[in-house]
Structures are given as C-alpha cells and as structure tokens.
TIGU-93149 format. One record per atom (N, C-alpha, C): z, x, y. Coordinates in steps of 0.2 Angstrom, whole numbers, plus 5000, padded with zeros to 4 digits. Layout:
N
ZXY...
***
This chain:
564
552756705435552656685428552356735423551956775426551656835421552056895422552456905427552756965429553156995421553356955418553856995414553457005407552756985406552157005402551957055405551457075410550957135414551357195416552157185414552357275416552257315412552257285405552357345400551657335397551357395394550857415390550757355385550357345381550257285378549557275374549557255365549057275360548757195364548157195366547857155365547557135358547757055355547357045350547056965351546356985347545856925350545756905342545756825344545456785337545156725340544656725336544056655337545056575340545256585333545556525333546356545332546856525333547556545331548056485331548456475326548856425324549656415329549656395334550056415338550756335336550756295335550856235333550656175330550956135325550656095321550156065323550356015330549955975335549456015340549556065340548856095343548356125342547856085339547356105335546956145338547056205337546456275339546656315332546656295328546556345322546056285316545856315311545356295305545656285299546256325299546356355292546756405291546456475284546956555285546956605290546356595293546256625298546856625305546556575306547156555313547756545311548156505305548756515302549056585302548656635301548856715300548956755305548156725313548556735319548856705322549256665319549956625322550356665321550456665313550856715311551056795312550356815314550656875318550956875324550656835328550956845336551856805334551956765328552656755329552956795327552856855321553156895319553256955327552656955329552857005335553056985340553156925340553856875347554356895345554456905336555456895334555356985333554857005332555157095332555157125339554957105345554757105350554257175352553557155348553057215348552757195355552657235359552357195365551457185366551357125365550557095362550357045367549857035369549656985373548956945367548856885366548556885360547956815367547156815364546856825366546356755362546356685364545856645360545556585363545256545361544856495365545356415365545356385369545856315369545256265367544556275366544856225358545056145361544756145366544656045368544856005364544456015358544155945354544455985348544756035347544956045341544656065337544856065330544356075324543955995322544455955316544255885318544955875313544755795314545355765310545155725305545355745300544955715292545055655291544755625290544655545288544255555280544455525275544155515269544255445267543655415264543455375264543555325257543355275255543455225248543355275243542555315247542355335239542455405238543055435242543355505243542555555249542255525252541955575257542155585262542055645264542655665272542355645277542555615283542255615288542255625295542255665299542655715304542555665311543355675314543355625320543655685324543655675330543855735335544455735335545055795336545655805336545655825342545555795350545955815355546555845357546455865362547355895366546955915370547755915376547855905382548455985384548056025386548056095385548656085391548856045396549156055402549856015399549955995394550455975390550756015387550656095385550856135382550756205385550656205388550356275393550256275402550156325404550156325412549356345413549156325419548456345420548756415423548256445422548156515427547556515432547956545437547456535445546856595445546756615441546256665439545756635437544956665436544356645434544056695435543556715429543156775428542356735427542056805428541256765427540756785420540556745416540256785412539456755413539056795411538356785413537956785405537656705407537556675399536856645401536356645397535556625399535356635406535756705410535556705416535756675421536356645421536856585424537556625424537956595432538756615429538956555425539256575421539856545417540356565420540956535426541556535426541956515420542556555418543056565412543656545415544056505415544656495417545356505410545956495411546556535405546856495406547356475400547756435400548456495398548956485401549656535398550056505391550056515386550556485381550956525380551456515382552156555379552456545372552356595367552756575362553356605362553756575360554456585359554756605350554956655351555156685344555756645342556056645337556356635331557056665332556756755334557556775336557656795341556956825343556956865349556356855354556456865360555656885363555256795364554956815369554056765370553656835370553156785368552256835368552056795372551256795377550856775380550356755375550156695376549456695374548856635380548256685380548056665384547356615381547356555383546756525378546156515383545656545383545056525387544656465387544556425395544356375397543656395400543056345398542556335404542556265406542856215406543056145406543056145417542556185417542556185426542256135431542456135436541956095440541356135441541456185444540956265446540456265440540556245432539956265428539556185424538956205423538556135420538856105417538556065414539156025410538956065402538356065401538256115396538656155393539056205398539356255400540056245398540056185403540856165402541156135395540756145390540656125382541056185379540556225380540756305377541356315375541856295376542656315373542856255369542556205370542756135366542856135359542456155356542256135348542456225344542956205340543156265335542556265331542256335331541456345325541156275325540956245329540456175333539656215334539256185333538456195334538256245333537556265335537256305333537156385332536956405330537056485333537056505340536656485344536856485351537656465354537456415352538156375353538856425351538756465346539256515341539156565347538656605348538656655353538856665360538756605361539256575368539956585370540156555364540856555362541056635362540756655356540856745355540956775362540156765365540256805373540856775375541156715377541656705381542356735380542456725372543056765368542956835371542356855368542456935368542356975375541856965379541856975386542256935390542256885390542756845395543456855394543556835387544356855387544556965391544157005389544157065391544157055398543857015403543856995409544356975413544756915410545356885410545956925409546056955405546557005405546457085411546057105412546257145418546157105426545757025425546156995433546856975430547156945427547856935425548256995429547957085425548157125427548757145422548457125417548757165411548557225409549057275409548857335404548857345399548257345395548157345388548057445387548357445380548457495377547957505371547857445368547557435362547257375360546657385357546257305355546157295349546457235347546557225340545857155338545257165335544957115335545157065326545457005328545456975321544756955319544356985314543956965313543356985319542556975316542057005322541756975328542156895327542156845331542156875340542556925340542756945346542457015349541957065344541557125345541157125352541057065354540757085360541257125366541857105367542257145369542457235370542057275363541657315363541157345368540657285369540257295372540457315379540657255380540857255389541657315390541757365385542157425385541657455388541357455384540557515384540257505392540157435394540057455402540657475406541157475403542057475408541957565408541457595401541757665400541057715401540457675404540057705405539957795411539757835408539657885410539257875419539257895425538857905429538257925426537657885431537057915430536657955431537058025436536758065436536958125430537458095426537958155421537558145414537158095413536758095408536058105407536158145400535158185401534758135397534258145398533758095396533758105387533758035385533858045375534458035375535158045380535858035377536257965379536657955374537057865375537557875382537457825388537757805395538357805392538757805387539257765386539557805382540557815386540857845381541257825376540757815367540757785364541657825358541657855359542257895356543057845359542857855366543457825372543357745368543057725366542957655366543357635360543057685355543457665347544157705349544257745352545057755351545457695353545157635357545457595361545457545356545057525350544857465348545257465338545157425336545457425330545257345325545057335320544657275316545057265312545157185311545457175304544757115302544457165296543957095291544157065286544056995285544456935281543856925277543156955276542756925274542256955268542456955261542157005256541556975256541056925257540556895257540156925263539556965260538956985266538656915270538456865267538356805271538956755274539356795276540056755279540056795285539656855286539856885292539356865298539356845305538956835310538556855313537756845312537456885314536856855317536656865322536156835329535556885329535056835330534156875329534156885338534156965339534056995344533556955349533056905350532756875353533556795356533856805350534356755354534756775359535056845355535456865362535356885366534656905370534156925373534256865379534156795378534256735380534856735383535256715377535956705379536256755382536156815383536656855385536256915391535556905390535156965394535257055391535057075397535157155393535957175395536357165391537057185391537157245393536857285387536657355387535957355383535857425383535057465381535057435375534657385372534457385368534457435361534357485363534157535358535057555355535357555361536157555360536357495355536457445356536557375355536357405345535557425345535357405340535757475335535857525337536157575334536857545331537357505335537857485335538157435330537457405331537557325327537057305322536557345320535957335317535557335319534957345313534257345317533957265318533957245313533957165311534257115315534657115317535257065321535857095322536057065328536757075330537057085325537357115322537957085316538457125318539157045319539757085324540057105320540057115314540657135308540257205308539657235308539557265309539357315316539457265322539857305328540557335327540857285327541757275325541657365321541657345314541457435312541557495315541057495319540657565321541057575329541357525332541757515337542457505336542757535329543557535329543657585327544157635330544457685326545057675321545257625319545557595314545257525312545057525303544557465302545457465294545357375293545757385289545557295284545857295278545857245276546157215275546257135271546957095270547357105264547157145261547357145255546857215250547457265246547057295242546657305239546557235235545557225232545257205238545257175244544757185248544557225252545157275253544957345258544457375252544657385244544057395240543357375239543457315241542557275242542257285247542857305252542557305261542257385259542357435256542157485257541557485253541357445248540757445246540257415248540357345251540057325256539757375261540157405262540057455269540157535269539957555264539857645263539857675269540257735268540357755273540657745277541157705280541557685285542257675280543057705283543457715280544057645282543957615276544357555276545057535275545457525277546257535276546457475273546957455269547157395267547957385269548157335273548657305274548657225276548957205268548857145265549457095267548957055269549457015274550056975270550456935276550956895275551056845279551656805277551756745280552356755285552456695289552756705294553756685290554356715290554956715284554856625287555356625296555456545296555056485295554456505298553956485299553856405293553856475287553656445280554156445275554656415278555256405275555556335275555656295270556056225271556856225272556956175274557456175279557956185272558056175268558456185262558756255260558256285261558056355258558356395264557956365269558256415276558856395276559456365277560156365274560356375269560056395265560456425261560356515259559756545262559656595264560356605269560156565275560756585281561256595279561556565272562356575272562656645268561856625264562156695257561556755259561156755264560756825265560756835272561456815277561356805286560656895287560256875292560056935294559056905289558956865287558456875281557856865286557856815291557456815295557056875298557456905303557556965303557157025300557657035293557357065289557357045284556657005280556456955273556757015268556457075269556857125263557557115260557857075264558657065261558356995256557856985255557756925248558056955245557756995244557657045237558357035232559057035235559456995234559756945234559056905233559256815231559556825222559156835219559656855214560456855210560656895214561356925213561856875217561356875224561856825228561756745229561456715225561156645225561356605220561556565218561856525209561256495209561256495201560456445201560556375202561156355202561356285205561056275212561156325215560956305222560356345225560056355220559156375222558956295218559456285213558956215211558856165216559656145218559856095223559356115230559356175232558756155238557856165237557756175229557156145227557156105227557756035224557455975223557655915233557955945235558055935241557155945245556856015245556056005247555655975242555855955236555455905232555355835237556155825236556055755238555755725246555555785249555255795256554555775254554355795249553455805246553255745243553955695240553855625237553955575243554155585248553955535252553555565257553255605258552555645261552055585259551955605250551655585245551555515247552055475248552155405247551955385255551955385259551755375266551155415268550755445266550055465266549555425261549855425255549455405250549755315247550455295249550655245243550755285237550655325236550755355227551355375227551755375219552455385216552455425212553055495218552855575211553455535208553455555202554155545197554355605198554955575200555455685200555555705194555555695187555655745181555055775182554555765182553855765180553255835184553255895182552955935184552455925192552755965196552055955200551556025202550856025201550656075204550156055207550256105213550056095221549356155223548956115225548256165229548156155234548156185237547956155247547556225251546856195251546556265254545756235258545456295260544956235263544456235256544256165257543956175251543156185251542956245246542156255247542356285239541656285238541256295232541756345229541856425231541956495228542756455228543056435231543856425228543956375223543656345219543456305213544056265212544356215217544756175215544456125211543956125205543756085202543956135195544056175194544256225189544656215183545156155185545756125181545256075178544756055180544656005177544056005173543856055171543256085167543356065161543656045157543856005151544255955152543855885153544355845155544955825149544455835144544755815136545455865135545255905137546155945135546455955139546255945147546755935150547455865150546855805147547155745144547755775140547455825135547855815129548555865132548555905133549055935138549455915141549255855146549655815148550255765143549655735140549955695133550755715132550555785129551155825127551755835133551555865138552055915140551755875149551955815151551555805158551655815164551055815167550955825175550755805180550855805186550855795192550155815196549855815200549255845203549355845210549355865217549455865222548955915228548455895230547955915231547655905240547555965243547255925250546955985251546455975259545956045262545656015265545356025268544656005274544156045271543456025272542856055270542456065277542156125281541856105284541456085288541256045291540855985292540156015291539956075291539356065288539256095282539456115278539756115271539756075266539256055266539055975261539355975253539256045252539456065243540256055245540656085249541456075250541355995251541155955256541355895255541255845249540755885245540655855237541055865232541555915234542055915229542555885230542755875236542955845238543155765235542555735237542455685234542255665226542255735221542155755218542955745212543455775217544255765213544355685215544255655221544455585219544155555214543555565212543155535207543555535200543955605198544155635192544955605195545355595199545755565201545855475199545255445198545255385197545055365190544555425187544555425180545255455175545655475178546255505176546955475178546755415179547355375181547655355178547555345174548155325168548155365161548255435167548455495161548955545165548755555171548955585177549155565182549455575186549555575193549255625198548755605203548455635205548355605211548655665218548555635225547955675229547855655234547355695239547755675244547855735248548155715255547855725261547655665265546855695269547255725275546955765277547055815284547555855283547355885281547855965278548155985286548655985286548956045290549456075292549656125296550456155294550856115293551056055294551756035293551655995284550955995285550855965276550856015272550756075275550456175271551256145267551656175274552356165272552556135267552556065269552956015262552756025255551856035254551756045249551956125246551956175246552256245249552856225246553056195248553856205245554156155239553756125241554056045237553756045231553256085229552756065222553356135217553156115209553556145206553156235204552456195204552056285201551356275209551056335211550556335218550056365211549356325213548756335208548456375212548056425211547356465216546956465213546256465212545856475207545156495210545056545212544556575217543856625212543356615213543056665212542956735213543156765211543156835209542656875211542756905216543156955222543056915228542956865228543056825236543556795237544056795236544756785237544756855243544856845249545056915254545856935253546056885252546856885251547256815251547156765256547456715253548356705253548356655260549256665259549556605258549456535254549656485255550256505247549856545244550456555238550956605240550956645246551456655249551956595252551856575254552056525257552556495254552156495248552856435242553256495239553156555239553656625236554256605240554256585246554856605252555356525249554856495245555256415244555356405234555556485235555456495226555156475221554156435223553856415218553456465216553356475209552856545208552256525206551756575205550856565208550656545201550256525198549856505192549156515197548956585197548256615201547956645198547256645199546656695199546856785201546856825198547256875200546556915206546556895211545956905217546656905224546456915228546656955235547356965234547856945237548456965236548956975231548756905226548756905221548656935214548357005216548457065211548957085213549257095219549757125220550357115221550457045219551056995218551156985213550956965207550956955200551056995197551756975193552257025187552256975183551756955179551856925172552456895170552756825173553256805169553856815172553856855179554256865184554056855190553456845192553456805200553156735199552656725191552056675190551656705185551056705183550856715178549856715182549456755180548656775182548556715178547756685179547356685175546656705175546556745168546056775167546156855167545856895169545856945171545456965177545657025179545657055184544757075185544457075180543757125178543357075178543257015176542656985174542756915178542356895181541956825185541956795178541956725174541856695171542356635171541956575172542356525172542456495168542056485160542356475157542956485152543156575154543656605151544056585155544156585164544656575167544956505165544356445165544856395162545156365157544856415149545056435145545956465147545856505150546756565151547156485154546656445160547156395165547456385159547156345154547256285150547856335145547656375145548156415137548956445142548856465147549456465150549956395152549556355153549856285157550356275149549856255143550056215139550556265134550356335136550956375128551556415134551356395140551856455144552056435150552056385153552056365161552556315158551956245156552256185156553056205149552956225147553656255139554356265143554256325146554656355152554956285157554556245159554956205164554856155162555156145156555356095154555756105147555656145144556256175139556656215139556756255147556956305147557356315157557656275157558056275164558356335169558656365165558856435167558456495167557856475163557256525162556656525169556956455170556156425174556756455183557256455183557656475188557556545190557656585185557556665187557056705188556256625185555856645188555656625195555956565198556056555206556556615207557056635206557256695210556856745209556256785204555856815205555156845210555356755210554656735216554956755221555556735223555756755230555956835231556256855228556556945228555856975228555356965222554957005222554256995226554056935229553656915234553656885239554156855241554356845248554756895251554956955248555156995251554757045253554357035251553657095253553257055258553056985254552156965257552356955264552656965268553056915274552556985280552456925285552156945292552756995297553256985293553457065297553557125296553457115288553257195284552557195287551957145288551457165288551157185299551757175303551557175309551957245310552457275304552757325306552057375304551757365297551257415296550857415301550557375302550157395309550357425315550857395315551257455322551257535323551457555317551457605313550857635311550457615310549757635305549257625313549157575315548457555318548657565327549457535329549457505334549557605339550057655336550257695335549857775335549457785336549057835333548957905340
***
C-alpha cells in the first residue's frame, strides 16, 4: 500500500487543516483550501510530496443560521474509514507526562492528470489513550490553548514520528503556517550532537543541519494571529522537550511563539503574496522573506462550462494554465458568454434550493464568500445605505453572500447577523441572499456563477486571498481592495478595477471609491456595453488565471525552496 510512496525521496509538507474534498471536513477556509490545492497541483505535476495533517473527527462545524441571521455551530462529522485506510503504525507522544499514542490514516489523492500523493491525517481516537487524549484530533482549532498545544504537539512531533515509522524518506519539511514548528523541535533532538563532543555554554544541537532541512510559508500579517503559549503551559503540556534556554532563544523570551520558531528554523521563509512578504519582513527585521503568491487549483476551480470549453479551443490548459493566456484570440465572445450564463444558471438554482430566493438573470450579481470577521468588512457596501438604494434605482443589483465566522468570534458572527438585518431592510430595493455553510462546492458555484467577485479587506491584512482567483479561471473580474494578491492582479479596466488605493486604510474613502466605481464604471459597462464587459472576462482569464493558478505557484517552490 505504501510501497510506491516511501521509495522515492519526498517534501514533507504539514498543515494544521487541508481541503482534501467537499465532504471531508478537515479544513476551515483559505488555509486548508490552498493546502488542498497544493498537494493537487503536485498529484497532476507529479512533484513527489507526502503531505502531513490531523483527521479532524468532528470537523470544523456545520453552520446553521437562525430567524434572526445568528450562526450557530453543529458538529460536522465523518467517518475517516470511508475514505482512507488505517495505517498499522502508532507513534508515542509524551503530553502532561503521559503517552499519547498517534495512529494515521492513508488518503490517496488522485490527480487530475497525473500521479497520487499520500496524505497521512493523524488519529489519537485510541483504545490505549484516555479518553481526554482520544479528543485531541477531533475538533479543527477547538478549545483552549492547551487544547491548541496538544494538537500542535501531535501535528508537529507526532506527524515527524509517523513518517519515519511509515519509513518515508523525507528530503525536505515544508511547514504551512507555525501550527506545525514543533516539528523543528523534535529535529533538533533527531540532530543532537553526542554528549561528550559538546563544551559547556554550547547548543547540543545541530541547528544549521536543522534549517537546511526545514522551510515556512506565513499566511499571517497580523502580530496577534500568530500562536503563542506561556512557557509555564508548555512546561505541562509537553515537559522539557529541550533546554529551556534553547526553546527560549528559538521561540522567544515571553512565550513559545511558533511563527517565531518556524523563522529562526527555516532556511527558506516565504510569503503569499508580494505585499505580504513586504509586511512579513517588517513585522520581522531581520529574517529574509520571500514572496511566492499563491494560486488556485486550474480544474479544481473551474465550472463545468468553462472546462469544456477551455478543453476544446486550449487542449493541454490544465496542465499548463499559461496556455489561458490565449482565451482571447482563441475563444468567440459568444461562447465565453454562453458558458457564463450556463455557470449563472447553476448559482440560480443553488440560490433557490438554499435560500427560496429568485436571482433574475438580467440583473447584475456580485458575489462575497470569505470567513467572515471584522478586518474583511463585508459590511463595507453598505456604509451608505441611501446611495447604495440610489444606485441600485438606476442601474440594479443582485447581492449574493456567504462565510462561516468562527465560533468564538462574536464580532464575525455579528456581522453576520448584521448583513441579514440590511438584507431585510433592503428588500424591496435589492436582492440579497445569505448562503449558510460556505463551502467548496458553494466556493465554486458562487466563483463562477456571480457576474462581478467583491473583496473588501483592511489594509494590509489581506495576506493574499484566493476566492477572487477562483472566479478569474470562470471569467468574473475582481471589484477589490487592492491588498494581497490583488495588487498584483489588477490592471484597471482589464482584469477588474481596485478600490481605493494602495497607500491609505480609510473606510470612508474606500467606500466612497466602492460606490463611485459601481455606479459610473462597473454597473455602465454591464449593462451598456456587451462586448466591452466580454473582453473584460477574457482579460480576467489571460491575465489572472494564467498566472494565479497553484501550478505556477508549486512549480516556484520547486525551484526556489524545494531545490536548493
């Protein structure tokens, strides 16, 4: 079963969560969507990768909203033995002093064109451990900081354990994100010097040997987004791993912080995008940041309309997305329209079987689907209720909205409830839906099926942001916050159009721009102007789905990180 995985050399890469299918809920959101998307992009290129994350029982949750639009979180089980093989392995981790046996599940993915990848998701769901213990893998970002550190250890030691009983040969450790730095650690005892070859005052551990093996991608511009545990907890939870004094050089003086192990334990650190390899290195002086700004998966995030019609006038696109580049020259606008309104009509009865609501197909639609908290301000559009009215008046619209907030998150789940409120007082101006439980196969519909993708983020917490890639590959263009990716997508007029600018946080300039783009340049366009509004979907697609896409972004790390 493993034999045609553990011959060949192999990048391990570890993530808290990863989007492996619709119905298997071990992802949250961008995160895990991106490591889905990578391990598929390196299935169909056949980079050879073992990819490394927690099964995730109970899932993240499954969103229920309520009369008066409030979220409320029910357990999203699975049944890990319905899509994966158990592994006859079990590793030990030591956690308050106690073993923790870790058991594996095998998940074979299968590529698109080429290849499976392994991925292995770790279980403690044991008879051998407490029942306490047996929790530990359950709940995606569930309980408390203990609870979080647990999980961490299991990911980051455990997984590192499980892969050499397996008897993989790893080459290289990619951590997504500092969820999985403990992994570092337990190098650090794999690479420890004998103790008679060490003088008193000098580190036991070949720390160089350690970063050449290891490599970071951070997703997080925000200093309080990153993990960080009060040395008296990990003390508990984890015992002396290593020398404290080490521990504290590595990861602070104040607390573990794994974004800040992750760092000082990678010999390649890198970002998701441009402006945030720019923030990460302010955040973080002195440590040399790299930027390679993600992408999305070509098939993955393609509707079925579009991938036929790609298949027939660009064979190979899959493969290689850079053959978009000529949708243009080789696409009739007749037939980017017809498989528009074909994914349209996928999003009208989405619409209508989740919600009862009736899109009118002349009738513009824009689309926002992200998790929703505070700094991504899907309340943004609605900053002026009065002129949004009048706008609509004139030139009308459609609203189509969904995201999970999460569950402890109270200000996300208020806005939440926040847009239904504005939904019911705009009902007889607007159309306006809420789709509760965001997830891939909704990402999708709405992705392709809305006419314009809104983003509207505070400035510079955007890390990068791929749901507006997503709609590129389905020829909808961005009407965004020019923040993560989206500086680097946006060609005024030819992919979609910024709002605001680049330089200044201000909301009520940004929704000022919203309102003045929508009403003299967005809404004018599509609907005055048919042929105009076409060449901007072919520009969406040539100029940013031929770039953003997860196999230009797995070939640079190949090259850049995997490689060196």
């Amino acid at each position: 079963m493993l034999d045609q995985f553990i011959l060949v050399p192999r990048i391990a890469y570890f993530s808290m969560e990863i989007a492996l299918a619709n119905d298997i809920p071990t992802y949250s959101g961008g995160l895990g969507v991106l490591a889905g998307d990578t391990m598929r992009s390196a299935t169909d290129l056949e980079l050879p990768m073992v990819a490394v994350s927690l099964v995730s029982r109970s899932g993240y949750f499954r969103q229920e909203i309520d009369a008066s639009g409030y979220q409320h979180e029910q357990l999203d089980s699975w049944d890990p033995s319905r899509y994966a093989t158990q592994l006859n392995a079990k590793v030990a981790v030591i956690i308050e002093g106690r073993t923790v046996w870790v058991s594996g599940w095998l998940y074979e993915m299968a590529g698109h064109t080429n290849g499976h990848q392994p991925v292995i998701l770790l279980d403690t769901d044991l008879n051998e451990n407490k029942d306490e213990d047996r929790l530990i893998t359950h709940y995606l970002y569930g309980g408390d900081a203990s609870y979080r550190l647990k999980q961490e250890a299991v990911l980051g030691i455990g997984g590192m354990l499980m892969l050499q009983a397996l008897g993989f040969n790893i080459r290289q450790y990619h951590m997504n994100e500092g969820h999985s730095a403990l992994l570092a650690v337990e190098l650090l005892r794999r690479y420890a010097y004998p103790k008679e070859d060490v003088r008193a005052g000098e580190t036991p551990y070949d720390i160089p040997r350690v970063r050449e093996l290891c490599s970071f991608t951070t997703h997080t511009p925000v200093e309080a987004g990153h993990d960080r545990f009060p040395y008296d907890l990990v003390s508990r939870v984890l015992g002396d791993i290593i020398e404290l004094s080490t521990l504290k050089t590595l990861s602070g003086q104040d607390s573990l912080n794994m974004t800040r192990l992750a760092l000082n334990m990678s010999e390649y650190v890198n970002g998701v995008a441009q402006s945030h390899a720019e923030v990460s290195r302010k955040m973080y002086p002195g440590y040399q940041v790299h930027a390679i700004t993600n992408g999305v998966h070509p098939f993955q995030w393609t509707s079925d309309s579009f991938i036929r019609l790609y298949d027939t006038h660009l064979p190979g696109w899959c493969h290689e997305p850079e053959l978009l580049a000529r949708a243009d020259c080789c696409i009739s606008d007749e037939q980017i329209w017809e498989a528009h309104l074909q994914s349209r009509q996928q999003l009208v009865e989405l619409v209508h079987t989740l919600t009862g609501a009736e899109l009118k197909p002349e009738i513009a639609v824009l689309g926002f689907a992200r998790r929703m908290t505070a700094y991504k301000r899907p309340d943004l559009l609605f900053s002026n209720i009065d002129r949004l009215r009048a706008i609509a008046a004139k030139q009308p619209i459609q609203l189509v909205f969904a995201g999970k907030a999460h569950p402890q998150d109270e200000g996300g789940k208020q806005l939440i409830k926040h847009l239904h409120q504005i939904k019911d007082q705009l009902k007889n101006d607007i159309t306006i839906v809420y789709l509760p439980n965001y997830d891939m196969d909704i990402a999708l519909t709405m992705a392709a099926g809305v006419d314009i993708w809104l983003n509207t983020p505070l400035r510079p917490l955007e890390a990068s942001g791929t749901s507006g890639m997503k709609a590129t590959f389905n020829g909808v263009p961005n009407l965004s916050i020019l923040d993560g990716w989206w500086h680097e997508g946006c060609i005024e007029g030819i992919t979609g159009w910024a709002i605001g600018n680049s330089h200044e946080a201000n909301a009520d300039a940004d929704a000022n721009s919203l309102y003045d783009k929508l009403e003299n340049v967005v809404l004018p366009l599509f609907y005055n102007d048919r042929a105009g509004w076409i060449t901007l979907m072919k520009g969406a697609i040539c100029k940013n789905a031929a770039f953003f896409n997860s196999h230009r972004m797995m070939r640079r790390y190949a090259t850049e990180s995997y490689i060196r």
